[in-house]
Backbone as CSV, one residue per row, in Angstrom:
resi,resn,N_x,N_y,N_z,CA_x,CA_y,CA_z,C_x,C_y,C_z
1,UNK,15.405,29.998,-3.752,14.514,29.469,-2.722,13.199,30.245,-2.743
2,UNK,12.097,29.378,-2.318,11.227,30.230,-2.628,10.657,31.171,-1.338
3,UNK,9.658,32.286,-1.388,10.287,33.139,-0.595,9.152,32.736,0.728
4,UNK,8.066,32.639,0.405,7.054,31.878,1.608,6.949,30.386,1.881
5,UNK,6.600,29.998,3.726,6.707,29.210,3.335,5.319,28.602,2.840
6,UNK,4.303,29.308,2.606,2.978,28.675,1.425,3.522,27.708,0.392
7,UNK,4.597,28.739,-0.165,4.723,28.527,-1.731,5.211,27.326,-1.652
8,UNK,6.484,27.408,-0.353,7.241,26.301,-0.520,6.468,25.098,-0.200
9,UNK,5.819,25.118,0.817,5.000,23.551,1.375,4.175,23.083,-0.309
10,UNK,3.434,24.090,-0.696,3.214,23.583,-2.005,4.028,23.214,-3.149
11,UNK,5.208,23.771,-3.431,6.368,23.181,-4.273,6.730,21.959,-3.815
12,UNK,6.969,21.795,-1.849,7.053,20.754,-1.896,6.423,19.121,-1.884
13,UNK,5.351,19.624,-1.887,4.035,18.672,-2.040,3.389,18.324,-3.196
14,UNK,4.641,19.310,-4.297,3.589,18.920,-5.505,3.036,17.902,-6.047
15,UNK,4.395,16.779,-5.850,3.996,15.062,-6.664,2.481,14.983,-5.619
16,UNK,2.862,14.677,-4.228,1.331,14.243,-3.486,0.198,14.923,-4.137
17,UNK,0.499,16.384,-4.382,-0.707,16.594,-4.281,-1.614,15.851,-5.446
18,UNK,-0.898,16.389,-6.707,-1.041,15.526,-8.115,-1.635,14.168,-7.783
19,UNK,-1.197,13.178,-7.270,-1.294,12.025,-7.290,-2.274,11.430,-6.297
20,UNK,-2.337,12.447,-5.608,-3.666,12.223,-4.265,-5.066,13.176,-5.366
21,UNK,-4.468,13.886,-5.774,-6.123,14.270,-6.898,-6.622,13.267,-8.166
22,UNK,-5.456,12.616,-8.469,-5.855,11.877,-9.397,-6.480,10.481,-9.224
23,UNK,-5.994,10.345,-7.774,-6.067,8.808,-7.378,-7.449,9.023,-7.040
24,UNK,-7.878,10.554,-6.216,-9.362,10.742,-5.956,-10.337,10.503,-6.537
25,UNK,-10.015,11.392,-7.752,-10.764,11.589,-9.214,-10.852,10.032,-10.006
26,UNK,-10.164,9.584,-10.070,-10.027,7.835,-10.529,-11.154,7.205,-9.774
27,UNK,-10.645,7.113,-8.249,-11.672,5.915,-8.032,-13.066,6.319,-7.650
28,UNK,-13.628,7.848,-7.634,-14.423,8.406,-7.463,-15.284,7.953,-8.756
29,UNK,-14.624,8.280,-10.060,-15.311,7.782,-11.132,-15.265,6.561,-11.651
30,UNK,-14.364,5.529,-10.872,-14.770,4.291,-11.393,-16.398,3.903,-10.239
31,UNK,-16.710,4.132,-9.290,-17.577,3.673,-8.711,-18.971,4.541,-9.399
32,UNK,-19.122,5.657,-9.924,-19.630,5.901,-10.526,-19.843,4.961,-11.354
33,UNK,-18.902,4.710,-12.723,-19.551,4.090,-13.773,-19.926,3.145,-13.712
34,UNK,-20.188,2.072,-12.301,-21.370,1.811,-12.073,-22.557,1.608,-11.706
35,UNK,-22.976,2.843,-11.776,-24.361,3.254,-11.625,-25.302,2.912,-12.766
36,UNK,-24.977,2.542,-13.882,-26.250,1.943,-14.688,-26.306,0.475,-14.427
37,UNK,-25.531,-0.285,-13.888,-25.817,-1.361,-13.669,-26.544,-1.424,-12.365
38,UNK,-26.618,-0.465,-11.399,-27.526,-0.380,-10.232,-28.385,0.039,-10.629
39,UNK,-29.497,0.926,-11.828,-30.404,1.213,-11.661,-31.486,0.500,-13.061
40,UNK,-31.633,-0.403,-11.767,-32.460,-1.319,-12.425,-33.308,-1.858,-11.495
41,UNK,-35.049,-2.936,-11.805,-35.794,-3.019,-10.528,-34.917,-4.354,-9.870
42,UNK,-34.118,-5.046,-10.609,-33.735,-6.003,-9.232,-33.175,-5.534,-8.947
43,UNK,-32.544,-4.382,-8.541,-31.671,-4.120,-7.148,-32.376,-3.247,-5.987
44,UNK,-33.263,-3.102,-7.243,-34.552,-2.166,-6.010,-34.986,-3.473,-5.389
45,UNK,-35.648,-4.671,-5.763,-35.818,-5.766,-5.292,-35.024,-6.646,-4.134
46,UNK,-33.598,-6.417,-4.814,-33.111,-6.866,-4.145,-32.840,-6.225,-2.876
47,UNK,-32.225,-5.052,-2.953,-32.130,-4.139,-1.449,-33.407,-3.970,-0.262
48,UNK,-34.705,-4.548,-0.942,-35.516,-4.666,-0.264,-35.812,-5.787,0.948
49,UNK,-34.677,-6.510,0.810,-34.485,-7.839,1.543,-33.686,-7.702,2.817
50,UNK,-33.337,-6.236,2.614,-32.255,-5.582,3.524,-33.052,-4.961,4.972
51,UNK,-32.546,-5.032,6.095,-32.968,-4.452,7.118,-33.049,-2.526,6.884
52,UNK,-34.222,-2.274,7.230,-33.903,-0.689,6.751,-32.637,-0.094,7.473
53,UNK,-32.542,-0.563,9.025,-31.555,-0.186,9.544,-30.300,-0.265,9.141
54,UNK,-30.029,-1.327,8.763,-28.617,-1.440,7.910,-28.234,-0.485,6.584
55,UNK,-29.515,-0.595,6.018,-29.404,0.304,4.900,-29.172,1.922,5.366
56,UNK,-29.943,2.415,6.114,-29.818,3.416,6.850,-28.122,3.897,7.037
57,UNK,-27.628,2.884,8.280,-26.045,2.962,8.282,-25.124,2.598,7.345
58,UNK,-25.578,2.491,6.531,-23.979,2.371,5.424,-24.907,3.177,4.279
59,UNK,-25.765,3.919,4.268,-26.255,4.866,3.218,-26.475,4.771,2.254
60,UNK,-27.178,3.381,2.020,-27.876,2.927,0.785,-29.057,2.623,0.885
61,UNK,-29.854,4.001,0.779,-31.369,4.079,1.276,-32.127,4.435,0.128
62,UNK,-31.025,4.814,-0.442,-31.893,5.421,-2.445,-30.483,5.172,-3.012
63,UNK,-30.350,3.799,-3.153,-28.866,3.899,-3.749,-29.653,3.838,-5.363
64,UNK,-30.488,3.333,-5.509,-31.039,2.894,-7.398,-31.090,4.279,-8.049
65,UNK,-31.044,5.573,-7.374,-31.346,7.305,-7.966,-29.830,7.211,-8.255
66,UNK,-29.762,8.346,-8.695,-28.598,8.760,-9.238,-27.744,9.894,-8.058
67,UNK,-28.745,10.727,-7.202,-28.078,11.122,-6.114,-27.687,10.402,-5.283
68,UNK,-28.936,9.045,-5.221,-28.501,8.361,-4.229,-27.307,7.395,-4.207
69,UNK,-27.278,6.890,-5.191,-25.818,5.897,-5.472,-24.734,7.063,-5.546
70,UNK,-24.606,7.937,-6.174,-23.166,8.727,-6.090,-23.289,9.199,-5.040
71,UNK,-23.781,9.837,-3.829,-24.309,10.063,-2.843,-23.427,9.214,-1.752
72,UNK,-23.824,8.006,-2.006,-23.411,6.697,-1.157,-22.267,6.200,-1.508
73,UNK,-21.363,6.673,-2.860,-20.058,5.973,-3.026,-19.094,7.004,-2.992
74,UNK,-18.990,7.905,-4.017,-17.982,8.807,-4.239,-18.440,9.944,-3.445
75,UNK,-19.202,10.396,-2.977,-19.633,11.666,-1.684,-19.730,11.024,-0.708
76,UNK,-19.999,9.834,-0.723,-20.842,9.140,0.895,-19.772,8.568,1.315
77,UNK,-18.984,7.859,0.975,-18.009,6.908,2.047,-16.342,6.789,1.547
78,UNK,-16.637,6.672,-0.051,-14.929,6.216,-0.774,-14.637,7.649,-0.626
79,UNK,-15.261,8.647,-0.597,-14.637,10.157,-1.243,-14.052,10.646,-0.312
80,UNK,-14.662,10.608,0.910,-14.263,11.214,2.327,-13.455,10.272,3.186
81,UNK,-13.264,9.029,2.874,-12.440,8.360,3.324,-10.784,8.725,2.479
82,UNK,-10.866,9.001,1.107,-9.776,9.299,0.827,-8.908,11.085,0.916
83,UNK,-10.288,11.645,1.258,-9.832,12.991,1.676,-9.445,13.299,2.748
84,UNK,-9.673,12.196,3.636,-9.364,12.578,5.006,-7.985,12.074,4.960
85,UNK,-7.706,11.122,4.764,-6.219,10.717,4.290,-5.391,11.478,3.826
86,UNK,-6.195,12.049,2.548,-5.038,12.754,2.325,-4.444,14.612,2.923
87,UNK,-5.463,14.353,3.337,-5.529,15.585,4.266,-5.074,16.255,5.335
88,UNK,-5.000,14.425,6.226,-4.697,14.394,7.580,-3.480,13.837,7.309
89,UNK,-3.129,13.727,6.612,-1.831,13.388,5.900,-0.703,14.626,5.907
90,UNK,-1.362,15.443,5.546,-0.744,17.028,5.182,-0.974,17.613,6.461
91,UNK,-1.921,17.634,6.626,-1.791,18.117,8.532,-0.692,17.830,8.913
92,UNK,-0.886,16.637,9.558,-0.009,15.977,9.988,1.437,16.454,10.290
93,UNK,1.932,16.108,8.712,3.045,16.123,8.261,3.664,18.113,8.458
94,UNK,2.827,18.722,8.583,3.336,20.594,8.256,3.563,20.572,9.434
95,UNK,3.626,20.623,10.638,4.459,20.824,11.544,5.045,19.432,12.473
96,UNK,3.906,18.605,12.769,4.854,17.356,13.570,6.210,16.526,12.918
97,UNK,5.258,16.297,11.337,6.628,15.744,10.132,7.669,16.502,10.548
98,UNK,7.639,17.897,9.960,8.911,18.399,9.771,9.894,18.452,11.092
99,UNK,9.491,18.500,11.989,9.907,18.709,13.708,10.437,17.617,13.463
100,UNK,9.949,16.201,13.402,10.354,15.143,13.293,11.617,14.634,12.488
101,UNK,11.370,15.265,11.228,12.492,14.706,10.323,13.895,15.969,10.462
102,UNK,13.518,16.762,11.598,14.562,17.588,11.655,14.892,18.982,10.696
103,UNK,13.977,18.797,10.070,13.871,20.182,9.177,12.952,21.455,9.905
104,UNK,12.721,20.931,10.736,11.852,22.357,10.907,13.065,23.644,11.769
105,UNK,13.821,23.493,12.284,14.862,24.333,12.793,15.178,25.100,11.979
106,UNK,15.507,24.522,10.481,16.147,25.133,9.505,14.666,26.287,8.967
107,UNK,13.970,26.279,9.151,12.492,27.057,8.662,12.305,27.795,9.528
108,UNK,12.480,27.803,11.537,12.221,28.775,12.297,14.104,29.550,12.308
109,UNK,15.086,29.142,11.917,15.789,29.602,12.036,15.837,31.245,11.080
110,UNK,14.522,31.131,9.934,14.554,32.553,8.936,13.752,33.039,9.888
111,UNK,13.244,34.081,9.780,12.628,35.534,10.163,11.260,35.589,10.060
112,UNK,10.819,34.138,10.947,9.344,33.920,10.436,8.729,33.498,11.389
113,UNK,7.681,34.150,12.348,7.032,33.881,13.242,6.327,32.479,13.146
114,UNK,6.257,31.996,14.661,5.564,30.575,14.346,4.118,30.694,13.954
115,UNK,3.206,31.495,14.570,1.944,32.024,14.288,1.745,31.747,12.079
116,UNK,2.849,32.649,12.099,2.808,32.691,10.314,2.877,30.887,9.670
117,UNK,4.020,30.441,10.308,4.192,28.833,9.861,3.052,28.111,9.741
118,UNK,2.442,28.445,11.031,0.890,27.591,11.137,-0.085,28.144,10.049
119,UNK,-0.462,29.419,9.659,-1.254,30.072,8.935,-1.167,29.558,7.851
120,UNK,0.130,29.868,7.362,0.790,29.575,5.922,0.607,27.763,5.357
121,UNK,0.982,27.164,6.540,0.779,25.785,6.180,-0.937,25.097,5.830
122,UNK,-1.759,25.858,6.978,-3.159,25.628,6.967,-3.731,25.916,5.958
123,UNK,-3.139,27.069,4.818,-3.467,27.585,3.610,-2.956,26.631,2.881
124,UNK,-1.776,26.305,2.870,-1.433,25.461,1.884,-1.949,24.034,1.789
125,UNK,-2.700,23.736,3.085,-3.533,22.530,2.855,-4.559,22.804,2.265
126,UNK,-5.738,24.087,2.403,-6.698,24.667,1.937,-6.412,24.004,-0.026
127,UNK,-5.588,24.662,-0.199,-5.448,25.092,-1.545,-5.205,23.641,-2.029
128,UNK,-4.373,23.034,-1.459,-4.115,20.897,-1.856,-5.872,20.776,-1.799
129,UNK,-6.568,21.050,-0.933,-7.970,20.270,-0.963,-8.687,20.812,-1.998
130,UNK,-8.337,22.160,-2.188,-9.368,22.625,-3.679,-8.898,22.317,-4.338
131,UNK,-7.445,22.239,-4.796,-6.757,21.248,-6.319,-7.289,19.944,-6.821
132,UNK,-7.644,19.320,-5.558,-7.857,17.809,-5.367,-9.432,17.975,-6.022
133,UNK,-10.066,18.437,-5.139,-11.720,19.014,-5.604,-11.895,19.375,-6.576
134,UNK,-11.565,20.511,-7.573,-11.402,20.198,-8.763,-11.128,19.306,-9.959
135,UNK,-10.327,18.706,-9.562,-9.950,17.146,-10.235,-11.097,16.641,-10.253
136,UNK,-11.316,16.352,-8.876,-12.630,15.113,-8.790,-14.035,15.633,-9.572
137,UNK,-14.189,16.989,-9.301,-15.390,17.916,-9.799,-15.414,17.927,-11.211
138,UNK,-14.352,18.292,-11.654,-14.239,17.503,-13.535,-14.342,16.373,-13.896
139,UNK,-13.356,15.635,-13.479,-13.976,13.779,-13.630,-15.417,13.793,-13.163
140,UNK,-16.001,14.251,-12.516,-17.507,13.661,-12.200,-18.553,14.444,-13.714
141,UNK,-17.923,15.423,-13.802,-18.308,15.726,-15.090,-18.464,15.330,-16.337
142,UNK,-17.200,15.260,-16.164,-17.161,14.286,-17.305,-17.207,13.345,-17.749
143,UNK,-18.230,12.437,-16.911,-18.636,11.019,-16.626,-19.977,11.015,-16.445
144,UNK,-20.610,12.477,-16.263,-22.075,12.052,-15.743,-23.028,11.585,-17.090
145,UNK,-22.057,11.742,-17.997,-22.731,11.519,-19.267,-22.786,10.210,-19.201
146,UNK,-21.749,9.290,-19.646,-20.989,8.109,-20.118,-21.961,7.129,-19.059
147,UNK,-21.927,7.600,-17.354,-22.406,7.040,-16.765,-24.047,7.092,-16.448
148,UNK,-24.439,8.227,-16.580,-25.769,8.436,-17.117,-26.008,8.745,-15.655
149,UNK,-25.696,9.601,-14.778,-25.840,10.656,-13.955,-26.049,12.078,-13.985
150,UNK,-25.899,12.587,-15.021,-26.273,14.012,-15.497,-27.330,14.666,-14.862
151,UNK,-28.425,13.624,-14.232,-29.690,14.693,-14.132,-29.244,15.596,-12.731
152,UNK,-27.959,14.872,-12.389,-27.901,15.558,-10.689,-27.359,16.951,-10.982
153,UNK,-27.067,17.341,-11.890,-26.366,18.797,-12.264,-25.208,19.375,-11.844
154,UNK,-24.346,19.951,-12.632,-22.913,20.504,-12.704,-23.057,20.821,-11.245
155,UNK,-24.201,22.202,-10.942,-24.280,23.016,-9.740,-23.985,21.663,-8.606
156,UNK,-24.762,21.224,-8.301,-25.117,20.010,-7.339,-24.184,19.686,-6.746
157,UNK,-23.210,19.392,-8.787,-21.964,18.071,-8.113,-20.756,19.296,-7.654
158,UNK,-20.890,20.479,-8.054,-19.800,21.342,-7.296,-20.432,21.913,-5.701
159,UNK,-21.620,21.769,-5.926,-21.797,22.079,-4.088,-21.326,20.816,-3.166
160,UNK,-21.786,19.581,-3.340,-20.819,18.336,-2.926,-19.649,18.380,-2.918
161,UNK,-18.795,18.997,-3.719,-17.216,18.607,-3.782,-17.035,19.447,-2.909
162,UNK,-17.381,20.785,-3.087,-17.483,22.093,-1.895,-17.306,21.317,-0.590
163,UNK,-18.687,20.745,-0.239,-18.576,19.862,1.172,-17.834,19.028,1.223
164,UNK,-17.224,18.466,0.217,-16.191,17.332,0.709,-15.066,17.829,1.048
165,UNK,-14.671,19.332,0.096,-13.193,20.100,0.488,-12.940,20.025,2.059
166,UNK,-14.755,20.806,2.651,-14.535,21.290,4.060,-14.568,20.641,5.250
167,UNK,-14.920,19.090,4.599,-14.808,17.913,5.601,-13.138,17.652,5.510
168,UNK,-12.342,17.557,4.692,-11.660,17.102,4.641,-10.315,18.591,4.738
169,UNK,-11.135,19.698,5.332,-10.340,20.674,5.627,-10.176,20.437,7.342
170,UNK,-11.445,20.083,7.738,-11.679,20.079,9.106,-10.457,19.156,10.249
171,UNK,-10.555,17.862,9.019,-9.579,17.043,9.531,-8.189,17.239,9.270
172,UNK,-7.997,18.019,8.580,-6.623,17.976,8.059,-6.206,19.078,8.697
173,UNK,-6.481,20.049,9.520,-6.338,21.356,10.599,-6.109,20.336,12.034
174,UNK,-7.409,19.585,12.364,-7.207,18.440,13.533,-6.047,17.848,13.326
175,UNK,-5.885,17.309,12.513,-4.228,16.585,12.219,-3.042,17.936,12.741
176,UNK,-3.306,18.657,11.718,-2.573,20.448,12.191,-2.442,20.741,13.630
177,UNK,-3.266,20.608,14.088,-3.706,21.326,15.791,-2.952,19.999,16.461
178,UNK,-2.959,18.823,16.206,-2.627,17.643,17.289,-0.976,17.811,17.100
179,UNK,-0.665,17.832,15.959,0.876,17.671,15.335,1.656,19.030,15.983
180,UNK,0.645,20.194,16.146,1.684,21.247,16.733,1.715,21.555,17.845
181,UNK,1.017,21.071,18.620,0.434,21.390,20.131,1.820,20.242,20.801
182,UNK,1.715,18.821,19.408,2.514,17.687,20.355,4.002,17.456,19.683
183,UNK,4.016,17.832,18.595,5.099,17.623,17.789,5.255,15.563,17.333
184,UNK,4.076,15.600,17.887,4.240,14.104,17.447,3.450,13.069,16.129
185,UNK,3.664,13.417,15.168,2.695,13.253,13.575,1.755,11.759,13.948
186,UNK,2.548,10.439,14.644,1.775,9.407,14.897,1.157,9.780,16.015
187,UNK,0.810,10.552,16.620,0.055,10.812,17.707,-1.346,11.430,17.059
188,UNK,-1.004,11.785,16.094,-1.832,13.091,15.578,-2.499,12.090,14.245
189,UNK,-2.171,11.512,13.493,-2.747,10.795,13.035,-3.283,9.381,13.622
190,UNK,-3.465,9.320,14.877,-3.994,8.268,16.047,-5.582,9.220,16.212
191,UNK,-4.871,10.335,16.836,-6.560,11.003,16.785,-7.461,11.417,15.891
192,UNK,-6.955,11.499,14.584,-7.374,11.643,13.211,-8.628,10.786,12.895
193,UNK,-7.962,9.184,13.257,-8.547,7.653,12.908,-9.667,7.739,13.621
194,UNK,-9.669,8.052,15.139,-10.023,7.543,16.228,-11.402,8.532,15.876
195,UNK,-11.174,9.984,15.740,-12.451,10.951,15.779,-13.140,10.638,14.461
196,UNK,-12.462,10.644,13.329,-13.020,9.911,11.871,-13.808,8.932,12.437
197,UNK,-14.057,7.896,12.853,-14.508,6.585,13.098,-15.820,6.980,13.896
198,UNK,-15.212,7.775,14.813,-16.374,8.299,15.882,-17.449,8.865,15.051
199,UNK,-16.745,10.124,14.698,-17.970,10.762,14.068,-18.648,10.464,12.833
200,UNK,-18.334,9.742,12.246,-18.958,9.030,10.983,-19.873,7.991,11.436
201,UNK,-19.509,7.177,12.873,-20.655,6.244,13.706,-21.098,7.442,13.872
202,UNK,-21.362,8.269,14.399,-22.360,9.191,15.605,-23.076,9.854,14.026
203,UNK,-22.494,10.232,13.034,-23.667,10.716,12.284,-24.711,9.629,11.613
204,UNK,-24.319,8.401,11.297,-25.031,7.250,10.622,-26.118,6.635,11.726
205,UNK,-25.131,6.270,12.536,-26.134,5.078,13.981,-26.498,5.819,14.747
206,UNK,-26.096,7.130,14.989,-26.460,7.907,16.058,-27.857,8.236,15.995
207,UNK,-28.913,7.972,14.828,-30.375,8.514,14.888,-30.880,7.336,14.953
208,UNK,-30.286,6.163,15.170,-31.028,4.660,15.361,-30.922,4.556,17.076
209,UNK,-30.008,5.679,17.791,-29.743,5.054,18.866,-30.645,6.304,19.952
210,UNK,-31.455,6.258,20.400,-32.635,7.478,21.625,-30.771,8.029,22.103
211,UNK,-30.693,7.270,22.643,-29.504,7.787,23.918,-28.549,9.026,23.091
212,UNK,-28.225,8.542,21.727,-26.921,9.558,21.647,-27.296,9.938,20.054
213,UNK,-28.538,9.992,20.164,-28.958,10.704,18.958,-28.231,12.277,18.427
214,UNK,-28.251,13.060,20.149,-27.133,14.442,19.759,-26.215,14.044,19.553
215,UNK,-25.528,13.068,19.248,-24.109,12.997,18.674,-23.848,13.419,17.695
216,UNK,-25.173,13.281,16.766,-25.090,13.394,15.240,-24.950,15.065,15.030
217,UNK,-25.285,15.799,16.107,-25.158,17.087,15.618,-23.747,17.896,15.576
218,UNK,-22.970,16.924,16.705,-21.468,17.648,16.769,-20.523,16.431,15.677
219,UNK,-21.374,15.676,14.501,-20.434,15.444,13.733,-20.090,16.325,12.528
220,UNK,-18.595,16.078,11.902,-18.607,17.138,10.850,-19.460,16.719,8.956
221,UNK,-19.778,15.102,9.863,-20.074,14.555,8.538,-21.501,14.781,8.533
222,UNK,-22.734,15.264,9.323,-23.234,15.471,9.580,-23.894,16.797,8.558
223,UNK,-22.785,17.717,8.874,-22.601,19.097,7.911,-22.271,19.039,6.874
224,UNK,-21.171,18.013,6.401,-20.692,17.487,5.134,-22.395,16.960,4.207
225,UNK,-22.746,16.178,4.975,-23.923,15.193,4.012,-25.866,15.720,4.518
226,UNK,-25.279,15.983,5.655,-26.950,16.386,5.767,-27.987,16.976,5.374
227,UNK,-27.605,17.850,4.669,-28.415,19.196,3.673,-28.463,18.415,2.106
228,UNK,-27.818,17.015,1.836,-28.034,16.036,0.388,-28.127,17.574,-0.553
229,UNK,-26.300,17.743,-0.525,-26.284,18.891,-1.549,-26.299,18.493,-2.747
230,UNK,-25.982,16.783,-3.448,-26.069,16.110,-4.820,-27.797,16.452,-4.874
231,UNK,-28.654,16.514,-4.167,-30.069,16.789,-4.680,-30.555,18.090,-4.029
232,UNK,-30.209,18.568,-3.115,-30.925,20.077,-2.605,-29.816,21.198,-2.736
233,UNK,-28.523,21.297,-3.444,-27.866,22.214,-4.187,-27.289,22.510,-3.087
234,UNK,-26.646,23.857,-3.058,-25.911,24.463,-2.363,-26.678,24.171,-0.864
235,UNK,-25.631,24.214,0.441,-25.260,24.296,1.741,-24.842,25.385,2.497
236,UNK,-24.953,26.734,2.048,-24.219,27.926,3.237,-23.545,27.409,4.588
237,UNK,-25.037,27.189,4.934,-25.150,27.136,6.447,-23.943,25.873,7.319
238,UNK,-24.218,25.187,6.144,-23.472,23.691,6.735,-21.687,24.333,6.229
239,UNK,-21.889,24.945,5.060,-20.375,24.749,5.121,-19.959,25.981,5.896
240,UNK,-20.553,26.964,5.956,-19.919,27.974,7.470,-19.989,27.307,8.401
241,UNK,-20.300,26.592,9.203,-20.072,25.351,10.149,-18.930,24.575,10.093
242,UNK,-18.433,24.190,8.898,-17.337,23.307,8.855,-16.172,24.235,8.906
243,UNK,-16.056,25.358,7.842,-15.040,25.977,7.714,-14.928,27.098,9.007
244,UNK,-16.000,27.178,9.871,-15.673,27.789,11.229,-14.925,26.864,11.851
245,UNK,-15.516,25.406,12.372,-14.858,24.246,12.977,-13.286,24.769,12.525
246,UNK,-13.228,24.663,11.147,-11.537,24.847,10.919,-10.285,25.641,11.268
247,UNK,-11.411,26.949,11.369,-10.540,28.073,11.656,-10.329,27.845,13.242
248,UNK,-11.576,27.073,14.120,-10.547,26.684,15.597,-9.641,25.893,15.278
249,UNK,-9.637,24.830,14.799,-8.797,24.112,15.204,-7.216,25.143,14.467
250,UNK,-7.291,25.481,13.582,-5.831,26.311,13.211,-5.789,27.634,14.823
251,UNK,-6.735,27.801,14.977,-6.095,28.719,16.121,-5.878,28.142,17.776
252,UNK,-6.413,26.685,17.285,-5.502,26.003,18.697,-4.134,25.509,18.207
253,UNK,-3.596,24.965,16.763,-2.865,24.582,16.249,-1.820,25.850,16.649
254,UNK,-2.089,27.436,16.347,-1.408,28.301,17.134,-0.896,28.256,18.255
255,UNK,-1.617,27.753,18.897,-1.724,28.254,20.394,-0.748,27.286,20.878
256,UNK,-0.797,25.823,20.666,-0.176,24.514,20.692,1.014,25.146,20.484
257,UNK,1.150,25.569,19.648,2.659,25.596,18.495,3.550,27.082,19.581
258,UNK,2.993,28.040,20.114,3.478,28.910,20.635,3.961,28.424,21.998
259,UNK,3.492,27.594,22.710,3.863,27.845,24.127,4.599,26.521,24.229
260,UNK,5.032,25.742,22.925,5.719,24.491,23.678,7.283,24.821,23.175
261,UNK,8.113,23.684,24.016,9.586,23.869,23.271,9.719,23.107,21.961
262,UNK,10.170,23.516,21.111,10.410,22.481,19.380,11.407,21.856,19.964
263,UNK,10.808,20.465,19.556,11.879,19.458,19.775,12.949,19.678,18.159
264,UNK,13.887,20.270,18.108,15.020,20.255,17.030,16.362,20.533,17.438
C-alpha cells in the first residue's frame, strides 16, 4: 500500500489523469490547426459585420493574429472549460466522493490527521493540473509549426498554460472547500457550474455593463486572461492572485472538514 495519501490519490487517478491530459492536449490542438484557415482578409472582412460588442464577449476581437485566435480557443474558452472539469472533478471527488462512496472511514481510520487529508489531496490536484499542462504545453508546441503559430513563442505559450493550471487550480480547491465543509460532491459541483458561469459573465460583459463593471475584478478569469500572457509573456502578479485565491479556499476546505461529523 502506498504510504501517503498524495501518492495514493495519484495512483489512484492515474487513468483520469492520463486521459483528461490527453483529451486536453487533443482538442486544444485540433482548434489550433485551424488557424491558417482564419488568417486570411475575409474573415477580417467578415468579422467586421459583427457587433463589436458581441465580439468583445465571446473574445474574438483579434481572432485573425495568432495570439488572438489561440487566445480565443484553446486559452480563451475550450481550454478552461475543460480544466475546470477536470479539476472540479478531482476536487470534488477527494473528500465529498470518497465520504460518499464509503471509503473515506477506511483512510481516517490510519493515523492521519484530517488537516493532512485535505493538504495532501489539494497537492495531488496541483500536480494532476501541471501533468495536464504539460501535455497541452507540448502539443501546442509542437503544432505551432504545422499550424503556423510559432511567432507567439515557447515562453508565451508556457506562461498561458501557467495561467490556465491556476484557473483551473482555483476551481478545483472550490470544488475541495464545498465537498469538505458539506460532504456532498453534487452540491459542490452545483457551485462549481454556478460560480464558473458567473465569473466568466462578470469578466467578459461585465466592462459592457457601468453598473457591475467591478465584477470583473473579483473574477478569477480575469487574472487567468487579463495580462494576454500568449502576447505580453509572463503574469507574476496575476498568478500570485490566483494561487493565493487557492490557498483560501484549501484552508476553508480545512476548516469545513474539521468541525463537521463524516458522514461514514
Amino acid at each position: 500500500m502506498l504510504r501517503s495519501v498524495f501518492a495514493k490519490t495519484l495512483w489512484d487517478q492515474r487513468r483520469g489523469i492520463i486521459f483528461w491530459a490527453i483529451g486536453i492536449a487533443a482538442v486544444g490542438v485540433l482548434y489550433a490547426a485551424f488557424y491558417p484557415s482564419i488568417n486570411n482578409p475575409e474573415m477580417e472582412a467578415a468579422l467586421e459585420a459583427y457587433p463589436q460588442g458581441l465580439l468583445d464577449a465571446i473574445g474574438f476581437t483579434d481572432i485573425t493574429t495568432a495570439e488572438g485566435y489561440i487566445g480565443s480557443t484553446t486559452y480563451g474558452l475550450l481550454g478552461p472549460v475543460l480544466v475546470i472539469i477536470f479539476a472540479g472533478a478531482f476536487g470534488a471527488g477527494a473528500i465529498a466522493g470518497e465520504e460518499e462512496s464509503g471509503r473515506l472511514d477506511i483512510l481516517l481510520a490510519h493515523p492521519v490527521e484530517r488537516w493532512q487529508v485535505v493538504l495532501q489531496r489539494a497537492g495531488a490536484l496541483l500536480v494532476a493540473l501541471l501533468l495536464a499542462g504539460a501535455v497541452l504545453l507540448l502539443a501546442m508546441l509542437a503544432a505551432s509549426g504545422p499550424a503556423q503559430f510559432s511567432s507567439i513563442g515557447a515562453s508565451n505559450l508556457a506562461a498561458a498554460t501557467v495561467q490556465l493550471v491556476l484557473l483551473g487550480l482555483v476551481f478545483g480547491c472550490l470544488a475541495l472547500a464545498v465537498g469538505a465543509a458539506t460532504g456532498r460532491r453534487g452540491l459542490a459541483l452545483g457551485v462549481l457550474a454556478v460560480l464558473g458561469i458567473a465569473t466568466y459573465l462578470a469578466n467578459t460583459l461585465g466592462p459592457s455593463v457601468e453598473a457591475i463593471t467591478w465584477t470583473r475584478d473579483i473574477s478569477p478569469f480575469h487574472y487567468f486572461s487579463g495580462g494576454a500572457p500568449l502576447r505580453n509573456g509572463w503574469q507574476p502578479a496575476d498568478a500570485l492572485i490566483l494561487l493565493g485565491v487557492s490557498i483560501v479556499l484549501v484552508a476553508l476546505a480545512i476548516a469545513g472538514f474539521r468541525r463537521r461529523d463524516v458522514a461514514v
